[in-house]
C-alpha positions as CSV (number, residue, x, y, z in Angstrom):
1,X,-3.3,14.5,11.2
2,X,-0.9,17.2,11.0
3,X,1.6,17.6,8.2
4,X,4.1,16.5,10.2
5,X,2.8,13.6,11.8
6,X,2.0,12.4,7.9
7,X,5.2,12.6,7.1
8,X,6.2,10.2,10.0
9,X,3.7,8.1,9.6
10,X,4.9,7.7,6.0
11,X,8.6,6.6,6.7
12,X,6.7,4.4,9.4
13,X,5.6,2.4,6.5
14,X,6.3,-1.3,6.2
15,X,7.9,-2.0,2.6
16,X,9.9,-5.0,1.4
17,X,12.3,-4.9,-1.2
18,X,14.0,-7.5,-3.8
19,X,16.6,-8.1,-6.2
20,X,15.0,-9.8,-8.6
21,X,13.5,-12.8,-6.9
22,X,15.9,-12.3,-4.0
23,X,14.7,-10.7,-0.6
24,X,16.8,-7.7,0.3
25,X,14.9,-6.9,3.2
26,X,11.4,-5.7,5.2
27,X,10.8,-3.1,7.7
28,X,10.2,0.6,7.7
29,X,11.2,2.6,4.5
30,X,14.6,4.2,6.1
31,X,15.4,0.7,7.1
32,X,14.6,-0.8,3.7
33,X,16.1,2.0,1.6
34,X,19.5,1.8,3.6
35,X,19.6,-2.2,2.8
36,X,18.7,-1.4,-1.2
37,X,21.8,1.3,-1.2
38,X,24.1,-1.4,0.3
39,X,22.9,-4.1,-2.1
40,X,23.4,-2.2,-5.2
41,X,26.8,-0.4,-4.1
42,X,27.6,-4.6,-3.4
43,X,26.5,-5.1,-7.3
44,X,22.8,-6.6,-7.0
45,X,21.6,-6.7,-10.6
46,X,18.3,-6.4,-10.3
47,X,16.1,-4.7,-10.8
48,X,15.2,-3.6,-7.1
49,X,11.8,-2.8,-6.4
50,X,10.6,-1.7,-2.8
51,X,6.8,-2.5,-2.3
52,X,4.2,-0.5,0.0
53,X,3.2,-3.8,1.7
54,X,-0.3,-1.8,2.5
55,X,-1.2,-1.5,-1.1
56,X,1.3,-3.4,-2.9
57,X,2.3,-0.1,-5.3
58,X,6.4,0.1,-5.6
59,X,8.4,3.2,-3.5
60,X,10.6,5.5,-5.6
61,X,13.6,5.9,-3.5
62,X,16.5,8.1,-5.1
63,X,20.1,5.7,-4.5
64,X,22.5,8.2,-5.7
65,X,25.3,9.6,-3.6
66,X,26.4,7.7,-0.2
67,X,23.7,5.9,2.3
68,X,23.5,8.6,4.1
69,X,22.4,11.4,1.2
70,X,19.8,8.8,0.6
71,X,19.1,8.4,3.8
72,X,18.3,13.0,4.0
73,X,16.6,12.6,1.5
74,X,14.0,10.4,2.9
75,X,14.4,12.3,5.7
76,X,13.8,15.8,3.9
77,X,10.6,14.6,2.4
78,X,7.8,17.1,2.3
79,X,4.3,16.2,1.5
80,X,2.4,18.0,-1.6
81,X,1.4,21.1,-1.3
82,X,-2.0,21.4,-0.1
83,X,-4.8,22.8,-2.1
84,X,-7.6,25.3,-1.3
85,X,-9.4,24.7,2.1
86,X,-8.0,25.0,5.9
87,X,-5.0,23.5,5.5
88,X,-4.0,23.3,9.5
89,X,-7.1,21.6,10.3
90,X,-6.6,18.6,7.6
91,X,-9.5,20.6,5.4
92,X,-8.8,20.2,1.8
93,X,-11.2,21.7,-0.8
94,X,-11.4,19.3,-4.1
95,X,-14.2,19.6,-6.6
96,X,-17.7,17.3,-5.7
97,X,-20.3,17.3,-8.9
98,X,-24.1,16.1,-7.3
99,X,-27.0,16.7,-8.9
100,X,-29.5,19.8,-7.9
101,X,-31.3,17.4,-5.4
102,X,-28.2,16.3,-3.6
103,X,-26.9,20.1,-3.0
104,X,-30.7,21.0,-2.1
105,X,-30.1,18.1,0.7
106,X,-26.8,19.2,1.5
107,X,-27.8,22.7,2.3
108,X,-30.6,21.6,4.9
109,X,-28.3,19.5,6.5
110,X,-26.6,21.1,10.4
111,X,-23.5,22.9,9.8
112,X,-23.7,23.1,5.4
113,X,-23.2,21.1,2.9
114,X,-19.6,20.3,4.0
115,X,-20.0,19.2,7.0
116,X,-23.0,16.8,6.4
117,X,-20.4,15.4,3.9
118,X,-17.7,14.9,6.1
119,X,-20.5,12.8,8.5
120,X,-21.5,10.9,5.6
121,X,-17.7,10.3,4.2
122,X,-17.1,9.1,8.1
123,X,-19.8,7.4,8.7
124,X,-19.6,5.4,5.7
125,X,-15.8,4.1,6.5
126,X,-16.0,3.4,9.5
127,X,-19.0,0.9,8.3
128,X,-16.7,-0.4,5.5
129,X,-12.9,-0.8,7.9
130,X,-13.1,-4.2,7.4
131,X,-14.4,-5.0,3.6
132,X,-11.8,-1.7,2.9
133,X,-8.8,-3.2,4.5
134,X,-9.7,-7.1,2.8
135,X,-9.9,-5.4,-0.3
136,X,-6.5,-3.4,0.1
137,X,-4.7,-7.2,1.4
138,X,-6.0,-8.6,-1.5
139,X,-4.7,-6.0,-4.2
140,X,-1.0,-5.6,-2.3
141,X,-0.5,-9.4,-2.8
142,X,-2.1,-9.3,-6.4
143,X,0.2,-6.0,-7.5
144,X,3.6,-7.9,-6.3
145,X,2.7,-11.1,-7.3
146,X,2.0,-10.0,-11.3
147,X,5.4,-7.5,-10.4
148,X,7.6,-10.5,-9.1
149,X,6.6,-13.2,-10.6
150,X,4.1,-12.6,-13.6
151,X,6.4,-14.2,-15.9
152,X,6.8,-17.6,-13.4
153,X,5.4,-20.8,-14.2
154,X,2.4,-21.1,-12.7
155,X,0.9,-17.6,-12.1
156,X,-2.1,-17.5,-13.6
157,X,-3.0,-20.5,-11.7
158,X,-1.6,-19.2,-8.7
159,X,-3.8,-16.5,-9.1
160,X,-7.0,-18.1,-9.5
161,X,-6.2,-19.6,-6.3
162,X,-5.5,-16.7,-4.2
163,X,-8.9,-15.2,-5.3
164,X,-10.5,-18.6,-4.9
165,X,-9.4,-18.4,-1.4
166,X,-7.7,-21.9,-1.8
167,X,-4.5,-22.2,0.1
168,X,-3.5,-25.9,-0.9
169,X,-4.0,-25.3,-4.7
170,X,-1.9,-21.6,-4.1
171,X,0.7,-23.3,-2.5
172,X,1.3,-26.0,-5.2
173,X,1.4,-23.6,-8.0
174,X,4.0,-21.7,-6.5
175,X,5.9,-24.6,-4.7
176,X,8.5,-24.5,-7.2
177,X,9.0,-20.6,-7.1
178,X,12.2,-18.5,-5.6
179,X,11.9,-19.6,-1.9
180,X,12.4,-15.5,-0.6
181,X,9.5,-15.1,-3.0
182,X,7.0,-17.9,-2.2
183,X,7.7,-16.8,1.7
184,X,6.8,-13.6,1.4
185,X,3.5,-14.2,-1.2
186,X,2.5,-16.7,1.1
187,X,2.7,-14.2,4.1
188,X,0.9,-11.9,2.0
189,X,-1.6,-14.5,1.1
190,X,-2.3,-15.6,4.7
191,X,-2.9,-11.8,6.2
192,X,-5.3,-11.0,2.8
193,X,-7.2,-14.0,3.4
194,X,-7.7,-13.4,7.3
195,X,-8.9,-9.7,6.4
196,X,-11.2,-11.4,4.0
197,X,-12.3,-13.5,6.3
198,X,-12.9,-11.1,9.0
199,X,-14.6,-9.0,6.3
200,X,-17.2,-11.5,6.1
201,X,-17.9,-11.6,9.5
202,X,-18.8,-7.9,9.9
């Protein structure tokens, strides 16, 4: 993927943000970051967190100036600077520690020892898409849920039940939750435990 065509991807991202327990909004970052700017300039109180729905982690978004500063700014984004390697073909050198035998292997292997690591790195997630993407479902909904509401009656239970797969018992512990809240942990619950589901199946 081209630098570029990261960087899109990137503001492509679906995030959701709150005001506390209080849904400001979902949709792509630009969308999401332009709702935040007019919720605090309207005096929301707090705190606002946006939240990579992928992975759960929270989006640093600078709000200062007018909506549409923040909205160049997003826009201005540049990814890190790339490391050694061939940077326009996506090749990024990083440091790999093997032992002797593994390099020995390597360096019988068609094309080097890079390139018989680039087979292996592919072959092996391709094999793991669907365990991968379960496992990144269920950490997004764990991260908010300990974010949002880690200090709600209930949690602990609630997430018991969530990694117990047990919808009913989920849903009753957080029944009496901020609605905005419990609608979007449920959502989040319901897509984890499908990609768990379907993770079992492969």
């Amino acid at each position: 993927m081209s630098d570029s065509s990261e960087v899109e991807a990137e503001k492509a991202v679906n995030v959701t943000a709150f005001d506390g327990h209080r849904l400001i909004a979902s949709g792509t970052l630009a969308e999401v970051a332009l709702a935040c700017k007019h919720a605090l300039d309207a005096g929301a109180t707090g705190p606002v967190l946006i939240f990579d729905d992928r992975n759960g982690h929270t989006v640093e978004v600078d709000f200062r100036g007018t909506p549409a500063k923040v909205l160049a700014r997003l826009q201005g984004a540049q990814p890190a600077p790339r490391g050694p390697g061939r940077p326009r073909l996506g090749v990024v050198a990083r440091e790999v520690t093997l032992l002797p035998r593994h390099w020995d292997w390597l360096g019988e292997q068609p094309g080097g020892a890079s390139a018989a690591l680039r087979r292996l790195v592919e072959e092996a997630s391709r094999s793991s898409q669907a365990k991968d993407r379960a496992r990144r479902s269920g950490e997004a909904l764990d991260r908010q849920m300990r974010t949002l509401a880690g200090n709600l009656s209930g949690y602990e239970e609630a997430s018991r039940a969530f990694w117990r797969r047990e919808p009913k018992r989920f849903a009753a512990h957080i029944k009496t939750w901020p609605k905005d809240l419990r609608d979007h942990l449920r959502k989040l619950a319901a897509i984890a435990w499908d990609d768990a589901e379907a993770a079992a199946q492969a």
